[in-house]
C-alpha positions as CSV (number, residue, x, y, z in Angstrom):
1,X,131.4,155.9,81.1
2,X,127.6,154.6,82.4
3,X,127.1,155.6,86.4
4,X,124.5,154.8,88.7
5,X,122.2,157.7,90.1
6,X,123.9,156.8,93.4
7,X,127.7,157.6,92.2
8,X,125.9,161.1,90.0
9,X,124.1,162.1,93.3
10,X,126.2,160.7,96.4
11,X,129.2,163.1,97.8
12,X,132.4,161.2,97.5
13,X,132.9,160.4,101.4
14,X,129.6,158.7,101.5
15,X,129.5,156.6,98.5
16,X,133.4,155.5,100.0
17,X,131.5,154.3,103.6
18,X,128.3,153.1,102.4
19,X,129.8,151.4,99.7
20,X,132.0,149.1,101.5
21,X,129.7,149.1,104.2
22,X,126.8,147.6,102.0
23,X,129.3,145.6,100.1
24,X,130.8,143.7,103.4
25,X,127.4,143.4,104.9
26,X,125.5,142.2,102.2
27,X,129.0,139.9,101.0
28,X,128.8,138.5,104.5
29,X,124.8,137.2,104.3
30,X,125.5,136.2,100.5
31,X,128.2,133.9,101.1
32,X,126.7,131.2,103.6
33,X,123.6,130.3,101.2
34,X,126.2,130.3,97.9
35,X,129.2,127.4,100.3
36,X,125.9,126.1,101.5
37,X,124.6,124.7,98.1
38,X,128.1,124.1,96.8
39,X,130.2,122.1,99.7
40,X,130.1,118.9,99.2
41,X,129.8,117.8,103.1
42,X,126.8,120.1,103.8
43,X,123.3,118.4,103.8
44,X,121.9,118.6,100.3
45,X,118.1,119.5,99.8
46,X,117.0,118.2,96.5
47,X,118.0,120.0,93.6
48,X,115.7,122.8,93.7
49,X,116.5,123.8,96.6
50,X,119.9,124.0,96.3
51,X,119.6,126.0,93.4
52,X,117.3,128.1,94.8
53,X,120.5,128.6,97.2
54,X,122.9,129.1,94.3
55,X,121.2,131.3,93.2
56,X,120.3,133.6,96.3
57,X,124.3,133.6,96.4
58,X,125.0,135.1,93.7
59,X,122.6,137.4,93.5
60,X,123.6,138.8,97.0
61,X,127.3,138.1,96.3
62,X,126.8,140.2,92.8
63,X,125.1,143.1,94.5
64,X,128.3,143.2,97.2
65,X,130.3,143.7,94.4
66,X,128.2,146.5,92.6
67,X,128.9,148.2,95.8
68,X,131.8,147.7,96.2
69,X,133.1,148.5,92.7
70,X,131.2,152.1,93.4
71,X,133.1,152.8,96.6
72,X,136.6,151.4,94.6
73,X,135.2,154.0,92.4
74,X,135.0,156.9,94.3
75,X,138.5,155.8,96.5
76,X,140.5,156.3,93.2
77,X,138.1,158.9,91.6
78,X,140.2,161.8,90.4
79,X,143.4,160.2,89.9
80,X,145.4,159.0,86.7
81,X,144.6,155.5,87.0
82,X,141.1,155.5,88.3
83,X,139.0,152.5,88.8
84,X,136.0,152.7,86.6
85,X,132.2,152.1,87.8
86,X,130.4,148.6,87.2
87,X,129.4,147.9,84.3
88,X,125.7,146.9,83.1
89,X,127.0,142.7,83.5
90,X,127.2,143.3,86.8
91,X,123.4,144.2,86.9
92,X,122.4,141.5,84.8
93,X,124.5,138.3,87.0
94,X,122.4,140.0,89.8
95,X,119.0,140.0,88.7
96,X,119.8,136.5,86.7
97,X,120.1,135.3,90.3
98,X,117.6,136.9,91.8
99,X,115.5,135.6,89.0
100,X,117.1,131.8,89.1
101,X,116.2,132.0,93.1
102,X,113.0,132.9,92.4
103,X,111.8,130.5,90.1
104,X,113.5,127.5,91.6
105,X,111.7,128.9,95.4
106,X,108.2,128.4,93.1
107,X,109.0,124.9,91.8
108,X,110.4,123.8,95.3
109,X,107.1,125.3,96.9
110,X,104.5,123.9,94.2
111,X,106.4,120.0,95.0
């Protein structure tokens, strides 16, 4: 099993409230750009904006579930059926985002 240098380092009590807490916060802030580019009443940009949006959703809404895997983690840590860690995917739908975001913020920027 693969863990992060946060879950090898971090006493137990604080990867449980800095893990939700970061996984909430950052859920909360990645959610409005992710409905924003996918409800269909909103004002739609042109297309690279909204993925640009899409995007910047994910990759925020990824991350809040990286943390929130590691405090699930460390909540069931020690018992018979314990919840494993996140996986490397998890890593990789974030920074494919992140990256997404990024290049479609250039092409929206250079039109």
């Amino acid at each position: 099993m693969k863990t992060t240098a946060l879950m090898t380092t971090s006493p137990r009590q604080r990867r449980i409230t800095w893990g939700f807490g970061l996984a909430i916060g950052i859920g909360m802030i990645g959610i409005g750009p992710l409905f924003a580019s996918l409800w269909p009443g909103f004002d739609h940009s042109p297309w690279d904006v909204n993925t640009m949006l899409l995007g910047l959703g994910v990759g925020l809404c990824t991350v809040a579930y990286i943390f929130g895997r590691i405090a699930v983690a460390a909540v069931t840590e020690g018992r018979r059926s314990a919840i494993a860690p996140p996986t490397r995917r998890a890593y990789w739908v974030a920074g494919g985002g992140f990256a997404l975001a990024a290049l479609c913020l250039m092409i929206a920027l250079a039109s």
